[in-house]
N, C-alpha and C positions, 0 to 999 in steps of 0.2 A: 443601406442600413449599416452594414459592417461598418465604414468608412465615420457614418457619424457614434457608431459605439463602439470605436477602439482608437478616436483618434485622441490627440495629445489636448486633453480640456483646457493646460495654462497656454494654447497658443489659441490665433483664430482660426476659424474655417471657410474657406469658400469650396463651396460645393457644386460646379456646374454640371445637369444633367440634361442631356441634348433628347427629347423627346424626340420619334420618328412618328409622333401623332398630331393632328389629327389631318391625313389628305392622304389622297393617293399613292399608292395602289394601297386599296380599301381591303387590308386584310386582318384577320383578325379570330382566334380562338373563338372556338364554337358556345365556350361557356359564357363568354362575354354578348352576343351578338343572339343567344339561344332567348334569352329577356324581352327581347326587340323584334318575337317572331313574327308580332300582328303589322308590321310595320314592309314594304318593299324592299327586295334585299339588298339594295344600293344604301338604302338609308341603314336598314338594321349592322350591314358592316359599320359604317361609320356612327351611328351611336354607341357601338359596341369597342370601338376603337376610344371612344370617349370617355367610356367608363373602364376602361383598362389605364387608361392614363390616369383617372380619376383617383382610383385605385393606389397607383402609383406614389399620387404624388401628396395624397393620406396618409403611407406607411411611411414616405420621410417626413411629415408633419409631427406622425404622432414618435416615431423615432427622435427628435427633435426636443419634442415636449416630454419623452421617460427622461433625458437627459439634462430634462431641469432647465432648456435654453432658451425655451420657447418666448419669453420677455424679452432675449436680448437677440432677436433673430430677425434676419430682412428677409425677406422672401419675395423674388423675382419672377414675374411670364410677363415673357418676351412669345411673339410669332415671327417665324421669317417665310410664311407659307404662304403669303401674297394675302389677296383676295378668299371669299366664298364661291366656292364652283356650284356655281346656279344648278347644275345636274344632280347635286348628289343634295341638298338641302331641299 
């Protein structure tokens, strides 16, 4: 957030942020994964891991849009995490 509310507005931005979500090792803050208690705890980490990211990648949205840029903005996901590991879904 810092980076898109202090940078130079007359130039452009590219902004790469390299998530370390969503795969293994399934870990993840209790506040996030506490949501997802009714659920097995292989799945609750990784739902929980998915709304951390979720989270994430809202406050640079909405960061974005206080900035007035939100019309002139691409917004990129990419995965480089392969497949879905049949175990944990």
């Amino acid at each position: 957030m810092r980076i898109i509310n202090e940078r130079n507005r007359d130039r452009p931005l590219f902004l790469y942020v390299p998530f370390n979500a969503v795969h293994g090792p399934l870990q993840v803050p209790e506040n996030y994964s506490e949501p997802y208690s009714h659920l097995r705890r292989q799945r609750q980490d990784y739902v929980g891991m998915l709304a951390a990211m979720d989270e994430a990648v809202g406050q640079i949205v909405a960061a974005v849009e206080a900035q007035e840029e939100l019309e002139n903005t691409l917004f990129l996901f990419s995965s480089d995490n392969g497949g879905v590991n049949a175990g944990v879904v």
